[in-house]
PyMOL Python script that loads the backbone (N, CA, C, O; Angstrom):
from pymol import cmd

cmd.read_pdbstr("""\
ATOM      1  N   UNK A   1     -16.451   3.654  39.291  1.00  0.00           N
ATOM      2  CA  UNK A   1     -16.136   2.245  39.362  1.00  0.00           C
ATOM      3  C   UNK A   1     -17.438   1.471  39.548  1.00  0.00           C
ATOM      4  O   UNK A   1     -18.361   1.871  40.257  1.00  0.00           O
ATOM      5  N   UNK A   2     -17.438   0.354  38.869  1.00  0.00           N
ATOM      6  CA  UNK A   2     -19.391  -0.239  38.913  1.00  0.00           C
ATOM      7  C   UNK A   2     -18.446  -1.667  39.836  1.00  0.00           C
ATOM      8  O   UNK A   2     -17.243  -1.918  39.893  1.00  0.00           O
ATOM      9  N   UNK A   3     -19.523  -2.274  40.378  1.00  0.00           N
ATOM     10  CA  UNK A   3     -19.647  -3.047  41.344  1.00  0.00           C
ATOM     11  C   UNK A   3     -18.408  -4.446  40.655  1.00  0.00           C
ATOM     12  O   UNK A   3     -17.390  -5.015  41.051  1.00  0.00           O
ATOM     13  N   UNK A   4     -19.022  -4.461  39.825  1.00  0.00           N
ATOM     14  CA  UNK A   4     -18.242  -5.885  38.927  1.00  0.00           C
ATOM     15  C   UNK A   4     -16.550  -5.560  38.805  1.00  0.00           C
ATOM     16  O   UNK A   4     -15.662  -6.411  38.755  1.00  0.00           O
ATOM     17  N   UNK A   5     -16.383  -4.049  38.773  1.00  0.00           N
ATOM     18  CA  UNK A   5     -14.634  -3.813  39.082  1.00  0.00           C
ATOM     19  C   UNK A   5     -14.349  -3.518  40.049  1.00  0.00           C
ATOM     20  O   UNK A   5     -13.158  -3.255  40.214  1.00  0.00           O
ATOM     21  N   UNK A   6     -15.172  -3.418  41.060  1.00  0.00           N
ATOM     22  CA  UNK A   6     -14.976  -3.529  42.523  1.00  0.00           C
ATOM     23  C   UNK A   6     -14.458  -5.201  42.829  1.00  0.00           C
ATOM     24  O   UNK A   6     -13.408  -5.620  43.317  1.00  0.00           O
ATOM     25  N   UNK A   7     -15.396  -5.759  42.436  1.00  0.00           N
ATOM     26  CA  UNK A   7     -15.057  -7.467  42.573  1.00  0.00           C
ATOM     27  C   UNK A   7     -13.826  -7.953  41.881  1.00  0.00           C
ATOM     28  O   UNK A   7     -13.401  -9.046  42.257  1.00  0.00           O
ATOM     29  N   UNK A   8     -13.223  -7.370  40.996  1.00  0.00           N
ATOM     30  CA  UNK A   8     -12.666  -8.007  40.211  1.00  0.00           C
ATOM     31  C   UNK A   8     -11.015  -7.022  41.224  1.00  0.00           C
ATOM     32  O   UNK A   8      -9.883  -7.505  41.250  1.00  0.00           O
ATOM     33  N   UNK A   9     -11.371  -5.802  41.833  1.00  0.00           N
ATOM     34  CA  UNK A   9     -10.021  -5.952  43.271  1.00  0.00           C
ATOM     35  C   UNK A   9      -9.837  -7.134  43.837  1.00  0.00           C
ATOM     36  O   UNK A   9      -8.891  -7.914  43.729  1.00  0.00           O
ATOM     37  N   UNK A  10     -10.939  -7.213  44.524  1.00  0.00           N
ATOM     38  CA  UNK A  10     -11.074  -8.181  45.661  1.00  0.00           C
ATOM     39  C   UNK A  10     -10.756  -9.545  45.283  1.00  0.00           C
ATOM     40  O   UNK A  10      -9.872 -10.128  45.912  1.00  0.00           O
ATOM     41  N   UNK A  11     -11.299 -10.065  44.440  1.00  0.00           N
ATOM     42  CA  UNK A  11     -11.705 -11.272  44.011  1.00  0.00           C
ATOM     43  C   UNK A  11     -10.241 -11.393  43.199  1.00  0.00           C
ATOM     44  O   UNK A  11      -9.877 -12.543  42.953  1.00  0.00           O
ATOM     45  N   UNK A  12      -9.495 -10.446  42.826  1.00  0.00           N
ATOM     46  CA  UNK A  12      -7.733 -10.790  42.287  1.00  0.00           C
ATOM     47  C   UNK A  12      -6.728 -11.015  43.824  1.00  0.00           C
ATOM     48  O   UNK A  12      -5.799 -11.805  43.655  1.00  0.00           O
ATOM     49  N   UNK A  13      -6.829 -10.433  45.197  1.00  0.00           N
ATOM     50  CA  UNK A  13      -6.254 -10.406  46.064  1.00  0.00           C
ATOM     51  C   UNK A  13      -6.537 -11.516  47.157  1.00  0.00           C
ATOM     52  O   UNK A  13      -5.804 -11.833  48.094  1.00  0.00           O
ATOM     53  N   UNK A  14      -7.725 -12.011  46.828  1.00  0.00           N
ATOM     54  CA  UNK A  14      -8.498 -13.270  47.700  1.00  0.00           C
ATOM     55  C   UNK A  14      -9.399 -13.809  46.312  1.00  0.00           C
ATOM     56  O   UNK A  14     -10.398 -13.200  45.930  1.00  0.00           O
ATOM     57  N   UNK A  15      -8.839 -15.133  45.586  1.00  0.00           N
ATOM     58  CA  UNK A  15      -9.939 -15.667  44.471  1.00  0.00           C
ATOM     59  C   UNK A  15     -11.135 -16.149  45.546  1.00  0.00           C
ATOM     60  O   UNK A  15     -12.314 -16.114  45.194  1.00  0.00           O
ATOM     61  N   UNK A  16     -10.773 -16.563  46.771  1.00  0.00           N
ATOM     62  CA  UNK A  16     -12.441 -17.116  47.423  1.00  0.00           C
ATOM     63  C   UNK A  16     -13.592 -15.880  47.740  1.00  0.00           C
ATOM     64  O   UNK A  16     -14.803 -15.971  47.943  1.00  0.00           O
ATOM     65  N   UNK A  17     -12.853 -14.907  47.702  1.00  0.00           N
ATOM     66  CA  UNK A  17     -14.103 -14.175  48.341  1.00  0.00           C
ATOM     67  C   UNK A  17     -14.941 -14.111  47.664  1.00  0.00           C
ATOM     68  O   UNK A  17     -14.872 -14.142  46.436  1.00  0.00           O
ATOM     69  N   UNK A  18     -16.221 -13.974  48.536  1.00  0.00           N
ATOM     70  CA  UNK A  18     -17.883 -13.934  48.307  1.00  0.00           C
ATOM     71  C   UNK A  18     -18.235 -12.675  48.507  1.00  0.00           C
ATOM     72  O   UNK A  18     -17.612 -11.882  49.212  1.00  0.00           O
ATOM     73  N   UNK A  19     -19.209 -12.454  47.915  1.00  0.00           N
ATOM     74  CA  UNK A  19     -20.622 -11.182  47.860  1.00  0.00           C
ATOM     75  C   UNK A  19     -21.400 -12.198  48.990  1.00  0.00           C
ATOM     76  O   UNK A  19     -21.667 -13.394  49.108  1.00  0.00           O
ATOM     77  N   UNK A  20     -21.558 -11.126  49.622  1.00  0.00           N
ATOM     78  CA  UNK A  20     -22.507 -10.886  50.904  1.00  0.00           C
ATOM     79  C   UNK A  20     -22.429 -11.982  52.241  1.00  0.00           C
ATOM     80  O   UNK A  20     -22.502 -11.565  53.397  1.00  0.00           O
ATOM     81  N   UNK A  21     -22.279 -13.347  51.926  1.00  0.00           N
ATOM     82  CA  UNK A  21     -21.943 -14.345  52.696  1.00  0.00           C
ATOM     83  C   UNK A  21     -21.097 -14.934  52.353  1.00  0.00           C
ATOM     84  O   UNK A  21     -20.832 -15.055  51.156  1.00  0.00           O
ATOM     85  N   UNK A  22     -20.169 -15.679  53.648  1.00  0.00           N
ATOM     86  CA  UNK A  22     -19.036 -16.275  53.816  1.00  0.00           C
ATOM     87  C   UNK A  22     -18.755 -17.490  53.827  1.00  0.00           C
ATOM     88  O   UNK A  22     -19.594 -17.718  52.956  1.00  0.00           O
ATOM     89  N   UNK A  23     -18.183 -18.837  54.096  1.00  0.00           N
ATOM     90  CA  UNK A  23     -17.778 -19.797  54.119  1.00  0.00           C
ATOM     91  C   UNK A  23     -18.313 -20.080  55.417  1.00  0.00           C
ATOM     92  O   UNK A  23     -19.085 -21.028  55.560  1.00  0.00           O
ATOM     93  N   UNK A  24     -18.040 -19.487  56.197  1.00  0.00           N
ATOM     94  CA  UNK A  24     -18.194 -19.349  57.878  1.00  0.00           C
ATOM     95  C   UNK A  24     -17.125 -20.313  58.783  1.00  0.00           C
ATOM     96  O   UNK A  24     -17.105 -20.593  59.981  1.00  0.00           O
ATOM     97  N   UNK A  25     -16.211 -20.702  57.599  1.00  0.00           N
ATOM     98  CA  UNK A  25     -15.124 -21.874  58.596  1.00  0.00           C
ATOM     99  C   UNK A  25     -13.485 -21.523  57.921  1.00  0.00           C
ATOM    100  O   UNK A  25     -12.908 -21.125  56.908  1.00  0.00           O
ATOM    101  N   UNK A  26     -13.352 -21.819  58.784  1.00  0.00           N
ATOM    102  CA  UNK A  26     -11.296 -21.473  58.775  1.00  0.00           C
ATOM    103  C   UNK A  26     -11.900 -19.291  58.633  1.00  0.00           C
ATOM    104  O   UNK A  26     -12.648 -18.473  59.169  1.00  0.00           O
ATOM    105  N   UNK A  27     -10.849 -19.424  57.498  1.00  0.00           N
ATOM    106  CA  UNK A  27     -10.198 -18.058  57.202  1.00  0.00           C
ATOM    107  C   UNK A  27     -11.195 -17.783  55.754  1.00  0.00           C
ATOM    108  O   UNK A  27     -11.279 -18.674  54.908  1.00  0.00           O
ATOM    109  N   UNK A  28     -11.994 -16.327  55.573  1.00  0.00           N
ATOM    110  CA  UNK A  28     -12.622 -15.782  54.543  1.00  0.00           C
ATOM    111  C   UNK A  28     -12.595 -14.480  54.311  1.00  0.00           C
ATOM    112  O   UNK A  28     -12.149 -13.645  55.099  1.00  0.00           O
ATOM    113  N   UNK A  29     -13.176 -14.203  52.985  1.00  0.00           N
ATOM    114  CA  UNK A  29     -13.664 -12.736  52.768  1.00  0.00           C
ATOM    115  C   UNK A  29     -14.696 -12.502  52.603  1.00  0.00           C
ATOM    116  O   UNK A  29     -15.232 -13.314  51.849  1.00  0.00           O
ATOM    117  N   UNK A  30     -15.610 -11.388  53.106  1.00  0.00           N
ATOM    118  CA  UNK A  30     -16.815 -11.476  52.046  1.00  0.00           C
ATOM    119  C   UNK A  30     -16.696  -9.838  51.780  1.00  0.00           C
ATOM    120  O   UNK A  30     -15.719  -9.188  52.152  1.00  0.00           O
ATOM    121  N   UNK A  31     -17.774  -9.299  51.119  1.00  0.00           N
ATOM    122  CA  UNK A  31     -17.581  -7.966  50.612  1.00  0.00           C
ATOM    123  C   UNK A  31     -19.225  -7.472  50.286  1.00  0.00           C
ATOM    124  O   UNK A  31     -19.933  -8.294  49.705  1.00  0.00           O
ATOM    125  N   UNK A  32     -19.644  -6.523  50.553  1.00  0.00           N
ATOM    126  CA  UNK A  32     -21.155  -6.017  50.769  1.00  0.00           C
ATOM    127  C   UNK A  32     -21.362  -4.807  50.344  1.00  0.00           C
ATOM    128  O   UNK A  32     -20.551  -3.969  50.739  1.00  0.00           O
ATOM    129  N   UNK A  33     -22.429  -4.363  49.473  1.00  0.00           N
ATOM    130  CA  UNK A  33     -22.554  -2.767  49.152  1.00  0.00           C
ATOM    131  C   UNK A  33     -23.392  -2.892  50.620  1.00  0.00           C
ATOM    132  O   UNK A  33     -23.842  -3.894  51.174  1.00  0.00           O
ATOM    133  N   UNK A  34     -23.423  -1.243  51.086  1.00  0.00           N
ATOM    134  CA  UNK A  34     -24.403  -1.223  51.974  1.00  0.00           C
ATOM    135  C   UNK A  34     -24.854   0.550  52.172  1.00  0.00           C
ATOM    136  O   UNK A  34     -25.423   1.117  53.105  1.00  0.00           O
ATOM    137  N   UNK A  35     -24.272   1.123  50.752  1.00  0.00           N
ATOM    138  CA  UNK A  35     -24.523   2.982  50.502  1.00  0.00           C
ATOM    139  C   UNK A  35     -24.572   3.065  49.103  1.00  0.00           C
ATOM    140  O   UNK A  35     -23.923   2.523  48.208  1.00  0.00           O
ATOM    141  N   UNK A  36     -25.362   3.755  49.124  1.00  0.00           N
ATOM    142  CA  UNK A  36     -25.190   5.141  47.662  1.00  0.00           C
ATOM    143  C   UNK A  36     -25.603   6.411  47.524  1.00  0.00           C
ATOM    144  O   UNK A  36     -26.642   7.071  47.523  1.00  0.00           O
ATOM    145  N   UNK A  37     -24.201   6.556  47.386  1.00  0.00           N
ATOM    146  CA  UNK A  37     -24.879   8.180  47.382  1.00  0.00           C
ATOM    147  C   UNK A  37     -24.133   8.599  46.041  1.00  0.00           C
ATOM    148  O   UNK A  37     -23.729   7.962  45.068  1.00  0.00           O
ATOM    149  N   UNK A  38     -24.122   9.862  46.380  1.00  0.00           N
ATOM    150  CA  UNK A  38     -23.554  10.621  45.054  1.00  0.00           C
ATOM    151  C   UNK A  38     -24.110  12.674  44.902  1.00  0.00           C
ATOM    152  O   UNK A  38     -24.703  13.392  45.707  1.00  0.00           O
ATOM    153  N   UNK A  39     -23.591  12.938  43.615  1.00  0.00           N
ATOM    154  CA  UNK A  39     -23.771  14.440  43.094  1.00  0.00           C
ATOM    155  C   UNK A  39     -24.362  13.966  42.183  1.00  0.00           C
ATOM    156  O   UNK A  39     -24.150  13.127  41.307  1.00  0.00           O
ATOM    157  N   UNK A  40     -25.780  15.135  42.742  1.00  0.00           N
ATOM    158  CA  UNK A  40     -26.721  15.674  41.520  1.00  0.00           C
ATOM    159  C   UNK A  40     -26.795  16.759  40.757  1.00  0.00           C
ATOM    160  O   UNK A  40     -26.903  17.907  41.189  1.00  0.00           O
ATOM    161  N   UNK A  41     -26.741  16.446  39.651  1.00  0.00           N
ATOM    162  CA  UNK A  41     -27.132  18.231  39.043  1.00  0.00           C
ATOM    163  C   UNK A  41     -28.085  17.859  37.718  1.00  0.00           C
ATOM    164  O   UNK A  41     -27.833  16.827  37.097  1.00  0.00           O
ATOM    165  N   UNK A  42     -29.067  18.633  37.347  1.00  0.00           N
ATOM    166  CA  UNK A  42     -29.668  18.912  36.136  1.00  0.00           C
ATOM    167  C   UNK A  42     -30.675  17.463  36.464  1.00  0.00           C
ATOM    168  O   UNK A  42     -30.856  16.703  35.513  1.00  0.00           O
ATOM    169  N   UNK A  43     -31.394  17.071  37.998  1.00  0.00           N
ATOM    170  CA  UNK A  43     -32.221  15.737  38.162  1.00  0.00           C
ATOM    171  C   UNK A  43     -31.297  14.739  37.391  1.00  0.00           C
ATOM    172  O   UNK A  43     -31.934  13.821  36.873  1.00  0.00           O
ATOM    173  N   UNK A  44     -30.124  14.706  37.220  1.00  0.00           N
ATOM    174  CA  UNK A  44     -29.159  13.312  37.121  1.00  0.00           C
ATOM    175  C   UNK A  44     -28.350  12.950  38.205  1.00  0.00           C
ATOM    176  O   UNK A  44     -27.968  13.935  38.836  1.00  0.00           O
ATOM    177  N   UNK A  45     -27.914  11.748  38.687  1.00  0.00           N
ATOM    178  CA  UNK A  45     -26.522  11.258  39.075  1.00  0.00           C
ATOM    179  C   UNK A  45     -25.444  11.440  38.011  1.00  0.00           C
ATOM    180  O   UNK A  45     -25.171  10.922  36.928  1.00  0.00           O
ATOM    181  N   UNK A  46     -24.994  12.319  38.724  1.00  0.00           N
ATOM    182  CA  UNK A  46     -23.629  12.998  37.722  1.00  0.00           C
ATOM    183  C   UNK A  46     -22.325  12.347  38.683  1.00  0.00           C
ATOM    184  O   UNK A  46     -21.382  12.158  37.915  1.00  0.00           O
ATOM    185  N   UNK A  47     -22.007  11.994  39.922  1.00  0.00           N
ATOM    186  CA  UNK A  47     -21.241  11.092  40.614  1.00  0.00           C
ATOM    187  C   UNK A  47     -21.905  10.242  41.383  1.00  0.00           C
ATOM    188  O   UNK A  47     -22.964  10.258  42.011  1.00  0.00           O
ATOM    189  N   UNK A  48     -21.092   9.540  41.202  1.00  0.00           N
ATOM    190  CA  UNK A  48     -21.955   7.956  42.397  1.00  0.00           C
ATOM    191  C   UNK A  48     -20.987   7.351  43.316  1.00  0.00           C
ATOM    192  O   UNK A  48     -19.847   7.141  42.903  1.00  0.00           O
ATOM    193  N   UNK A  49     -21.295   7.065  44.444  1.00  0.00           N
ATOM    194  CA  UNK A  49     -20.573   6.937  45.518  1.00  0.00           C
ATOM    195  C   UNK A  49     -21.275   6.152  45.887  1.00  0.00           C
ATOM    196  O   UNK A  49     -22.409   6.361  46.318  1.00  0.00           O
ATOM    197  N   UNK A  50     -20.498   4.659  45.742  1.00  0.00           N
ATOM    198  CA  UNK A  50     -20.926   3.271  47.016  1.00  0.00           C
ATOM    199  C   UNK A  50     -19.695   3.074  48.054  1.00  0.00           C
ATOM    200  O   UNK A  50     -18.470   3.191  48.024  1.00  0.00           O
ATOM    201  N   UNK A  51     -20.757   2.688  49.044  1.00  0.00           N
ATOM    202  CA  UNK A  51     -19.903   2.202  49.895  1.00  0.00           C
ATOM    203  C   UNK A  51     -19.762   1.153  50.623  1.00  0.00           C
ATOM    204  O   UNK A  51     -20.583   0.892  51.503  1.00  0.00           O
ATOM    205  N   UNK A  52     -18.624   0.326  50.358  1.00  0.00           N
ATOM    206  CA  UNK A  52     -19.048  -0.842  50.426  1.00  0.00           C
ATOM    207  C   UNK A  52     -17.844  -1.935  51.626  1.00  0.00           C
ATOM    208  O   UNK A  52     -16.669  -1.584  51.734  1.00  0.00           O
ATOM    209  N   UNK A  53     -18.114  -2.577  52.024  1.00  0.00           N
ATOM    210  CA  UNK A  53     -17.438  -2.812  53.222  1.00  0.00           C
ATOM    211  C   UNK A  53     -17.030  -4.637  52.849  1.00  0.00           C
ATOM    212  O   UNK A  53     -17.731  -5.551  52.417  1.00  0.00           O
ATOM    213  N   UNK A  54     -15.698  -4.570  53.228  1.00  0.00           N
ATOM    214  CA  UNK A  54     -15.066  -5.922  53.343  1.00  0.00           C
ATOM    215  C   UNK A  54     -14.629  -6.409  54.176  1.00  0.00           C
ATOM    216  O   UNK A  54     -13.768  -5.755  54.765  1.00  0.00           O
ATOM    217  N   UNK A  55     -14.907  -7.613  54.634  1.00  0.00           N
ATOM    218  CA  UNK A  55     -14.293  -7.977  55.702  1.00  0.00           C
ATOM    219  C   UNK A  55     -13.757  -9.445  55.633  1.00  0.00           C
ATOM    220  O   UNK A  55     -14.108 -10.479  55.066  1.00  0.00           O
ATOM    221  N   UNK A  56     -12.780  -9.077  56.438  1.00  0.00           N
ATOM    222  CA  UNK A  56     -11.976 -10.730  56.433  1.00  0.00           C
ATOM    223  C   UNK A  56     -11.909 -11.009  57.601  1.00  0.00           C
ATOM    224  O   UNK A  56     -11.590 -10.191  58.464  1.00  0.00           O
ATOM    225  N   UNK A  57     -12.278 -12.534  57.882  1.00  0.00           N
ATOM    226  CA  UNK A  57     -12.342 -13.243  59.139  1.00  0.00           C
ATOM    227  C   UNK A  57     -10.929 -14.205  58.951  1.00  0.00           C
ATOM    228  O   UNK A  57     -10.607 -15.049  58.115  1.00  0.00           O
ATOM    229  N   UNK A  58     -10.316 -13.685  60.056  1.00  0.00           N
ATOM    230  CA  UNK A  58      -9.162 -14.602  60.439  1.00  0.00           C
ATOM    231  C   UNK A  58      -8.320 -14.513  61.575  1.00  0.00           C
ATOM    232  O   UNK A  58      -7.992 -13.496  62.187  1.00  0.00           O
ATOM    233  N   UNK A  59      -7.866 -16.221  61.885  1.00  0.00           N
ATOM    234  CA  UNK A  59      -7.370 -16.028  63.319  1.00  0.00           C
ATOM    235  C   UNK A  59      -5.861 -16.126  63.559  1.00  0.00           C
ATOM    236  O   UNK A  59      -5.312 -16.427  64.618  1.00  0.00           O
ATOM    237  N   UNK A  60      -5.236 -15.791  62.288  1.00  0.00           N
ATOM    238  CA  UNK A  60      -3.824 -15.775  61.669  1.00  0.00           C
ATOM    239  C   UNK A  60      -3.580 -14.119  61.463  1.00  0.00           C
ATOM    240  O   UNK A  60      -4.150 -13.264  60.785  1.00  0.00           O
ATOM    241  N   UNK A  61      -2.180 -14.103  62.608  1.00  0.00           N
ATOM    242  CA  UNK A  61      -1.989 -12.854  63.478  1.00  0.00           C
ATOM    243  C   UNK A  61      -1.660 -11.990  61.939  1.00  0.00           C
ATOM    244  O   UNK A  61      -2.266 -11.018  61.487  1.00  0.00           O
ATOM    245  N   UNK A  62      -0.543 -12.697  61.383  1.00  0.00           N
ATOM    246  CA  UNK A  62      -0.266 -11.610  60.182  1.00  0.00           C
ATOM    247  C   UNK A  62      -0.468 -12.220  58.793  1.00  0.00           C
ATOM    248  O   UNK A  62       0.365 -12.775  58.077  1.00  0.00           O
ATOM    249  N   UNK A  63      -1.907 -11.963  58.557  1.00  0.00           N
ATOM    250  CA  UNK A  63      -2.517 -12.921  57.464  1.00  0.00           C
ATOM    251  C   UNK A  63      -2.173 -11.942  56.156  1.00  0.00           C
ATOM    252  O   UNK A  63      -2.201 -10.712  56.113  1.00  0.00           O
ATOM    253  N   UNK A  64      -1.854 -12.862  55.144  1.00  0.00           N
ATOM    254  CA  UNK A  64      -0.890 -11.883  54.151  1.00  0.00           C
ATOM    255  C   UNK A  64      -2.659 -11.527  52.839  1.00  0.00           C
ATOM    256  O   UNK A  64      -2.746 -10.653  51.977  1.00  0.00           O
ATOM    257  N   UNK A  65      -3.402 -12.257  53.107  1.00  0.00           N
ATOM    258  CA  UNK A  65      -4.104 -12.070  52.156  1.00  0.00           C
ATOM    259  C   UNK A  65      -4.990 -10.535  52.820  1.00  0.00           C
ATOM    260  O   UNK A  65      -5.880  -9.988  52.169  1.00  0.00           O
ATOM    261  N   UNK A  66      -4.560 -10.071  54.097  1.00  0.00           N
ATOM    262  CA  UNK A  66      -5.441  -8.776  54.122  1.00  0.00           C
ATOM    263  C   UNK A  66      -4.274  -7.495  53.491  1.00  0.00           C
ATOM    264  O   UNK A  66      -4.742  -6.425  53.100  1.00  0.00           O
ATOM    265  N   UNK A  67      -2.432  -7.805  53.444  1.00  0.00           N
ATOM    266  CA  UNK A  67      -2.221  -6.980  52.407  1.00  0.00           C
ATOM    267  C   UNK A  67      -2.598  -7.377  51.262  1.00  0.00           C
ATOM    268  O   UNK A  67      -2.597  -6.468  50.432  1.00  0.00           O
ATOM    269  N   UNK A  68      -2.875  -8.235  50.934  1.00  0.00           N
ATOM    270  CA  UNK A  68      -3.050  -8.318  49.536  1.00  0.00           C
ATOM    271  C   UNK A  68      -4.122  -6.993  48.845  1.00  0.00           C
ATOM    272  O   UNK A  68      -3.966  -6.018  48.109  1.00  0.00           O
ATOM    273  N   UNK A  69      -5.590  -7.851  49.816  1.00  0.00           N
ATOM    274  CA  UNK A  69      -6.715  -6.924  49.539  1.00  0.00           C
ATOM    275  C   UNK A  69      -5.778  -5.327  49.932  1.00  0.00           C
ATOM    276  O   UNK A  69      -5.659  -4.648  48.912  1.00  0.00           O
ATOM    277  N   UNK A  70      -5.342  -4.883  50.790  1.00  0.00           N
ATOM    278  CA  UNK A  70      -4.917  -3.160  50.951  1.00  0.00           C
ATOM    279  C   UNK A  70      -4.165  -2.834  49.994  1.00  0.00           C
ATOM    280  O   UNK A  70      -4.264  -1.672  49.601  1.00  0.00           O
ATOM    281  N   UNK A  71      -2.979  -3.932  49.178  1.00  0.00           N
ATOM    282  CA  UNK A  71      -2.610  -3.353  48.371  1.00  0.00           C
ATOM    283  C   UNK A  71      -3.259  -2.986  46.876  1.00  0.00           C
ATOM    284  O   UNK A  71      -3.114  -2.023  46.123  1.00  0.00           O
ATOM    285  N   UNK A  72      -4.003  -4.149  46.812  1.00  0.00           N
ATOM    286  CA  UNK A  72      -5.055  -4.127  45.893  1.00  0.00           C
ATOM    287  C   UNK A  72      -5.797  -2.688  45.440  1.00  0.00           C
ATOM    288  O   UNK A  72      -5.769  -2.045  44.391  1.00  0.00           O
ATOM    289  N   UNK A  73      -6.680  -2.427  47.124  1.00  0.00           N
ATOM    290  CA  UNK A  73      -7.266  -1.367  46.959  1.00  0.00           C
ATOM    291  C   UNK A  73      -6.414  -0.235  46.756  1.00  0.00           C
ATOM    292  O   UNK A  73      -6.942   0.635  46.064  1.00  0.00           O
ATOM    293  N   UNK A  74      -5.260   0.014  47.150  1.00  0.00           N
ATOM    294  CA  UNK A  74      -4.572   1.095  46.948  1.00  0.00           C
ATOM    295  C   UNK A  74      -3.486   1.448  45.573  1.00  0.00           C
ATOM    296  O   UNK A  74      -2.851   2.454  45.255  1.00  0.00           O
ATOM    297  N   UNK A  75      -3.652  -0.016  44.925  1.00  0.00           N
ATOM    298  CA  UNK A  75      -3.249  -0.254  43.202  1.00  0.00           C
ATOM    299  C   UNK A  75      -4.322   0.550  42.811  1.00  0.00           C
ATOM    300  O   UNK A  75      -4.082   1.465  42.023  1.00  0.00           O
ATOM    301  N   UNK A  76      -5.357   0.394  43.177  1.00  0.00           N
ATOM    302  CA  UNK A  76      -6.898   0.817  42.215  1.00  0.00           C
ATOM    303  C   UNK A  76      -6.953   2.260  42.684  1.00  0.00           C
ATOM    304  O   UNK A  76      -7.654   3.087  42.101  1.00  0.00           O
ATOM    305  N   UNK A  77      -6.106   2.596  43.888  1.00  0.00           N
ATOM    306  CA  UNK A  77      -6.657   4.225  44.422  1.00  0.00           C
ATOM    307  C   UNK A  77      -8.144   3.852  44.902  1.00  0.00           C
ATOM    308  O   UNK A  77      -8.956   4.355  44.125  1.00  0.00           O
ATOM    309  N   UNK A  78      -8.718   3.173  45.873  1.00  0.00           N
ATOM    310  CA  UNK A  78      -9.982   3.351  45.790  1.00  0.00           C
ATOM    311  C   UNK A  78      -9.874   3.586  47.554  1.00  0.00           C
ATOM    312  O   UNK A  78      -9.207   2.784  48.208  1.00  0.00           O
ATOM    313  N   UNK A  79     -10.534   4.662  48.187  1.00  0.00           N
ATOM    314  CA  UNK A  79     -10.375   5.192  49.192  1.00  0.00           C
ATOM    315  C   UNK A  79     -11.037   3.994  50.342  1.00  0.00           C
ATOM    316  O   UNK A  79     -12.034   3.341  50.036  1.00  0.00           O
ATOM    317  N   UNK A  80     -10.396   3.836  51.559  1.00  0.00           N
ATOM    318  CA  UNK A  80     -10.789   2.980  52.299  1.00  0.00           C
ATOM    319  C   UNK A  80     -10.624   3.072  53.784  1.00  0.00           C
ATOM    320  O   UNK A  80      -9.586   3.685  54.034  1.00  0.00           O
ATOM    321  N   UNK A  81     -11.178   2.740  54.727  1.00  0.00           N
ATOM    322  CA  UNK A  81     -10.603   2.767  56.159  1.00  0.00           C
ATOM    323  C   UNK A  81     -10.878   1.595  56.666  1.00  0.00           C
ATOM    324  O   UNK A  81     -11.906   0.929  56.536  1.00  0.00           O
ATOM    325  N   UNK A  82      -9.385   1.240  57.575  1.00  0.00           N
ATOM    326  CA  UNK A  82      -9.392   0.248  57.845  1.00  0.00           C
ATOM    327  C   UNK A  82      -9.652   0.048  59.694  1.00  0.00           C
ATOM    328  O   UNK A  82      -9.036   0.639  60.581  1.00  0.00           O
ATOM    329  N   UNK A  83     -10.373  -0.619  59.794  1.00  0.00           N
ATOM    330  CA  UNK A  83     -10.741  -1.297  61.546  1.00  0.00           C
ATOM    331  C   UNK A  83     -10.758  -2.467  61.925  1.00  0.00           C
ATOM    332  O   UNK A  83     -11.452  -3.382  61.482  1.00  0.00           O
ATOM    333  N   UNK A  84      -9.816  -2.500  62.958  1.00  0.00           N
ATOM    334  CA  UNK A  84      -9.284  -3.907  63.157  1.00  0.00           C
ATOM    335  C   UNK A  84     -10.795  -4.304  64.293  1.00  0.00           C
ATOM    336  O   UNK A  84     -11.296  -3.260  64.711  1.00  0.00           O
ATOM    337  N   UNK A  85     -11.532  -5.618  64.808  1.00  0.00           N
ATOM    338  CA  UNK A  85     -12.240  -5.618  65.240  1.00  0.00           C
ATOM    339  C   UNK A  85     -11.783  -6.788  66.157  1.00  0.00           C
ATOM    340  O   UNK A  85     -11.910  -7.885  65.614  1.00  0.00           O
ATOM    341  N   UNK A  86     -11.398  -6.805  67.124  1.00  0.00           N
ATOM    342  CA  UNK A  86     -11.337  -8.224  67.817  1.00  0.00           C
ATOM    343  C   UNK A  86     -11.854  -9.181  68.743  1.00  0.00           C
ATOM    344  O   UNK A  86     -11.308 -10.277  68.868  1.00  0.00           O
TER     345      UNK A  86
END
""", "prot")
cmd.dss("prot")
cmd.show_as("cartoon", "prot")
cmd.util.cbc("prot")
cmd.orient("prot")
């Protein structure tokens, strides 16, 4: 999956969310690579593995746009863990 169909989860389940910085007022998303790794063989990247972290700021107890994004990610199968932070 390349970065631009990563965005195009996110960015279908929340149209505001941003790459890397946020709104910083009311309710947002933003979304950040911040890994890569992957499998080598033969001196190529033969798999690639980012990892990339989203977060939504909000002070709305059962905010429907964070199923959105989970269902999203889990339409796409794209592996994720979730931590609530308060």
């Amino acid at each position: 999956m390349t970065l631009a169909e990563f965005k195009a989860i996110i960015v279908a389940a929340d149209p505001a969310a941003t790459h890397h910085f946020g709104g910083g007022g009311g309710n947002y998303t933003t979304w950040s690579e911040f890994c890569e790794d992957g499998l080598r063989a033969n001196n190529r990247n033969s798999e690639r593995l980012l990892r990339i972290q989203v977060d939504r700021f909000t002070k709305v107890e059962a905010d429907s746009v964070v199923d959105a994004i989970t269902a999203a990610l889990d339409a796409a199968e794209v592996a994720y863990d979730y931590l609530l932070d308060r």
